[in-house]
C-alpha positions, 0 to 999 in steps of 0.5 A, a space after each residue: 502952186 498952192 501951200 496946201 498941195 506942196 505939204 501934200 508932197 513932202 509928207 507923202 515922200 516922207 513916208 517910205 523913210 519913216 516905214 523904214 525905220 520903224 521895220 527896222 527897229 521892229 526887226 532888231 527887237 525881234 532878233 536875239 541877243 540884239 539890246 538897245 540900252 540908253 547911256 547912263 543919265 548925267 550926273 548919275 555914275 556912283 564916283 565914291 564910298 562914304 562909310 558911316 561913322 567916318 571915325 570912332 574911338 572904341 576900347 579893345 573887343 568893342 563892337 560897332 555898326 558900319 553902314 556904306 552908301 554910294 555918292 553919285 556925280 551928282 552928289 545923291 547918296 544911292 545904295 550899293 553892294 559893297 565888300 566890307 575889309 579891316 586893317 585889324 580886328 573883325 568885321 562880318 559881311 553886313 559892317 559889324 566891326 569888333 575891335 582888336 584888344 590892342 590900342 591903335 588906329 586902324 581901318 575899316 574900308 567899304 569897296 563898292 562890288 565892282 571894285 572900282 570906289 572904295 570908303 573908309 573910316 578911322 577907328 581909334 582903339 583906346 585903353 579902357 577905363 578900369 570901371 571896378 576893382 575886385 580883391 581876391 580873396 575878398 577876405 582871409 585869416 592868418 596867424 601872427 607872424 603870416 603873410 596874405 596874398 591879395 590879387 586885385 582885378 580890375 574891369 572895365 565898363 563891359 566886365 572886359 578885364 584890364 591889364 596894365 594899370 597902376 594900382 595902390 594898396 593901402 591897410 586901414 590898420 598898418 600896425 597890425 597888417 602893413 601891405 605892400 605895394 604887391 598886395 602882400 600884407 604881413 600880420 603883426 599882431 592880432 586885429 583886423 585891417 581892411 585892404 584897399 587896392 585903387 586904379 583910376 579912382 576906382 576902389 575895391 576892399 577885402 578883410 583880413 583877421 589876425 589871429 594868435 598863434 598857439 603855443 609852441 609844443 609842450 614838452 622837453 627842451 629839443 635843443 639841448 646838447 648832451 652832456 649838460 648837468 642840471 642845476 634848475 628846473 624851475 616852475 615859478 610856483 616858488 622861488 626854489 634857488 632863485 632869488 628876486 632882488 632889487 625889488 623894493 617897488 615890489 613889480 617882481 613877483 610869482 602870481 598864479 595865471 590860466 593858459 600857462 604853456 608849460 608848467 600850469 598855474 605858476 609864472 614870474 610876472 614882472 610889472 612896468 607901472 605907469 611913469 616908470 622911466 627907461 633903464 628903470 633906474 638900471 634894475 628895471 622892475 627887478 630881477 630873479 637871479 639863479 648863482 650857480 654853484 661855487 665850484 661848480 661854475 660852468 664854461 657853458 651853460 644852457 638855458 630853456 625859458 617861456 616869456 610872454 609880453 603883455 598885450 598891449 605892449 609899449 616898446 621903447 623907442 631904443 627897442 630894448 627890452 631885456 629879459 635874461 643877461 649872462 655873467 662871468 665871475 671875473 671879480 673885478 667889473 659887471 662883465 655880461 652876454 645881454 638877450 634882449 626883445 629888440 624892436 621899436 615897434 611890434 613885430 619884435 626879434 630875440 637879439 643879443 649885446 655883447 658886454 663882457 669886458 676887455 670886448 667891444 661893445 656889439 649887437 649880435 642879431 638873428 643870421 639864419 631865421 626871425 621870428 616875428 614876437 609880438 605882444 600876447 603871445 608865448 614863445 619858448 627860448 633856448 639858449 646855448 653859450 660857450 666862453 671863449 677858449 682863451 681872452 683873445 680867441 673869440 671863439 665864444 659860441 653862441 645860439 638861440 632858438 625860438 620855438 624850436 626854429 634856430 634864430 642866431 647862431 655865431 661862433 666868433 663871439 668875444 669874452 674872457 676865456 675859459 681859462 681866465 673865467 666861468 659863469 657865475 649866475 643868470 639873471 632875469 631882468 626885464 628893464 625897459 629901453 635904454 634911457 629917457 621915455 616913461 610909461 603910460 600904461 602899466 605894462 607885463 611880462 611874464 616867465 613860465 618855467 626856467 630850465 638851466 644845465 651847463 658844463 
């Protein structure tokens, strides 16, 4: 048999089978419902989520992109529908992420739709860095003796504003305007000061101006208790019963000045010339002395007063500056009540030392209200004393006011007792400080009218 009519053989019996076959292949894709689908190639099932970027640092309510794709067995990046989710803040359904205000870590995660393979990214928020500082108000003007509330608002690099950070205050001008660490500034005296807050080296300013004071109201003395005889009303424009003693240098003396609060044109000026010394030599530059009648020596007296320190004013390191004492008639010893404006640097305070003799030596200073006294400006006094009923009571009484605003007030002050003594004069006595320091520049105060009653 030959090679050529075997092959004839197979082939023809082949033929049925392979008929077969592609009928019955045929008859599948003909019917409904019948598929026939390849198994997925090697290397090509989606095994994982890989979410870009992997890991951030943003600040609060930062935005950032997302993106996911799939990775194959293979290793191919191939995309895939994925469902987007946060452990904290938000993020919209195509990955746009925004960060929660609170600094943290958190996740964001990718799962592809199937559920079956998920990615996910580490987002670091952070504290934002303060980018600016703003003051508010941006600037302010306030009376001598006021205060200023000043806010600072700090900002990041997006205008978000930032919470929680230090920030420092400072004044160009602390003598006139000192600021806390709050940013509660209080005006001293009259100036400008430019306000300073930083955070993070970021620095914003705001202006403040301080302006005088007006003078308290003209007018009668409102605390003057009743039942009091007049013994002097004086205007400055002369001497009347006053007399100006110790006043060899001549820097006692009535002189003629504008803006008087109360009785226009005269006042008593007293001159601190330059190289004078503290205490003065013990009389200052002088002093005008009102005696009050023989006979007629109160146990209590009154006294009204306006007084003005030149501006600029040199205090003295003590913080003395004396402008009225009292005295008793006790004929034997310098026995007084002194009324100082005490302070080593402005603003000043009325304060008082006791002196009289057989008492200790005590400052007495402001128990209900301060009022801030600064150079330039005009103030009305009031004060009222009462000698103590005997020399061992210490029922003296005392109080001043300063423009109409009780300042001290105590009833326990020691003094020889009405039994014993009166009061014998009041003088006006400027002396500068205690002992030691000298004057550079020539210094003024200034008295417009003095009102004196008593009982």
């Amino acid at each position: 048999m030959t090679f050529t009519f075997k092959l004839s053989q197979r082939l023809a019996r082949m033929r049925p089978v392979a008929l077969i076959l592609s009928t019955a292949a045929l008859a599948a894709c003909e019917q409904p419902g019948v598929s026939v689908s390849s198994p997925p190639q090697p290397g090509t099932q989606v095994v994982k989520v890989v979410v870009s970027p992997a890991a951030i640092t943003l600040v609060p309510s930062q935005n950032q992109q997302f993106t996911a794709s799939g990775r194959t067995e293979a290793g191919d990046s191939v995309a895939v529908p994925v469902a987007w989710s946060v452990s904290a803040g938000t993020i919209s359904p195509s990955g746009l992420y925004t960060a929660v205000p609170t600094p943290g870590v958190y996740a964001v995660t990718a799962t592809e739709s199937s559920g079956s393979v998920a990615g996910t990214a580490t987002v670091t928020i952070t504290e934002a860095a303060v980018a600016s500082v703003a003051l508010s108000p941006s600037g302010a003007s306030v009376g001598v003796g006021g205060t200023q509330q000043f806010t600072a608002t700090l900002k990041d690099a997006n205008g978000n504003v930032v919470s929680g950070r230090t920030v420092s205050w400072s004044s160009s001008a602390p003598l006139i305007a000192p600021v806390s660490g709050t940013g509660l500034v209080t005006a001293l005296v009259t100036g400008t000061t430019t306000l300073t807050a930083t955070s993070e080296g970021q620095s914003g300013t705001a202006s403040l101006t301080v302006t005088a004071l007006p003078p308290p109201p003209t007018g009668s003395w409102p605390n003057e208790p009743g039942g009091l005889t007049q013994y002097s009303d004086q205007p400055w424009d002369v001497l009347g019963s006053w007399a100006l003693n110790d006043n060899a240098a001549g820097n006692s003396r009535l002189v003629t000045l504008s803006g008087l609060p109360f009785s226009s044109p005269g006042a008593l000026q007293y001159l601190f010339p330059i190289g004078m010394t503290g205490g003065g030599g013990g009389t200052g530059p002088g002093r005008a002395d009102y005696y009050y009648p023989s006979g007629q020596q109160p146990t209590e007296t009154y006294v009204g007063l306006w007084i003005k320190l030149g501006s600029p004013f040199q205090p003295h390191s003590s913080g003395v500056q004396k402008f009225l004492y009292l005295t008793d008639n006790n004929g034997a010893v310098w026995s007084a009540l002194w009324f100082e404006l005490y302070g080593g640097q402005t603003p000043m305070r009325v304060s008082l030392v006791n002196q009289f003799t057989g008492c200790p030596s005590i400052r007495i200073d402001p128990n209900a209200t301060t009022t801030p006294i600064n150079p330039g400006e005009w103030h009305r006094y009031e004060i009222y004393f009462k000698l103590a009923s005997t020399g061992t009571a210490n029922d003296g009484v005392v109080k001043v006011w300063v423009d109409g605003v009780l300042n001290v007030s105590a009833s326990n002050v020691c003094s020889l007792g009405r039994d014993r003594a009166r009061l014998e004069r009041v003088a006006l006595s400027g002396i500068w400080g205690g002992v030691g320091e000298t004057k550079t520049e020539n210094d003024y105060l200034w008295y417009d009218h003095t009102y004196v009653t008593g009982h």
